[in-house]
C-alpha positions, 0 to 999 in steps of 0.5 A, a space after each residue: 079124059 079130054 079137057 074141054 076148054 073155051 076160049 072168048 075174046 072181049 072188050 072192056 071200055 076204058 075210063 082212064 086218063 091214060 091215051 091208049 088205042 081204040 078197038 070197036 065195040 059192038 055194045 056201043 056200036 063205035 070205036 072207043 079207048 079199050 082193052 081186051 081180055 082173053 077168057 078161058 073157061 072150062 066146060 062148066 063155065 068156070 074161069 080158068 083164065 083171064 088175060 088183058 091185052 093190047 088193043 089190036 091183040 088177036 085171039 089167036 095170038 093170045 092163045 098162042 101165047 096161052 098155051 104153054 100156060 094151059 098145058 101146065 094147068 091141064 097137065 102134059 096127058 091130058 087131050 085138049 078140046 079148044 072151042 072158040 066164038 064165032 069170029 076166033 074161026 080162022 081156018 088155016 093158021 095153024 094155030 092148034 098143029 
């Protein structure tokens, strides 16, 4: 049986006194001092993952680095179904190959 993962990427304003980069955020609709986290849930929704990242850190990039991770977590059998949001689309990265 296929495991059935999905995978998002989020932005988390940040309010500390650290200086870090700024990424857009589409709730206040600017540029803010941020983090980003991947999340990985699986089909019910349940957290599988959570990984914090830089600001500017891709999705893809997260996941590729995610994957050896998962697949211990899954199991080495086991089939994979990886869904994204709408803006984690990029055709032709080679990202799953």
């Amino acid at each position: 049986m296929a495991a059935v993962l999905y995978v998002d990427g989020h932005v988390r304003a940040y309010q500390g006194g650290k200086k870090i980069g700024k990424v857009h955020s589409t709730r206040l609709k600017f540029p803010v001092p941020a983090t980003e986290e991947t999340w990985v849930s699986d089909a019910h929704g349940s957290p599988v993952l959570v990984v914090m990242a830089k600001p500017g850190t891709a999705l893809t990039g997260q996941l590729r680095a995610l994957l050896p991770q998962l697949r211990t977590i899954i199991g080495d059998s086991r089939r994979v179904l990886v869904g994204f949001d709408g803006s984690s689309r990029f055709p032709g990265n080679g990202l799953l190959r």
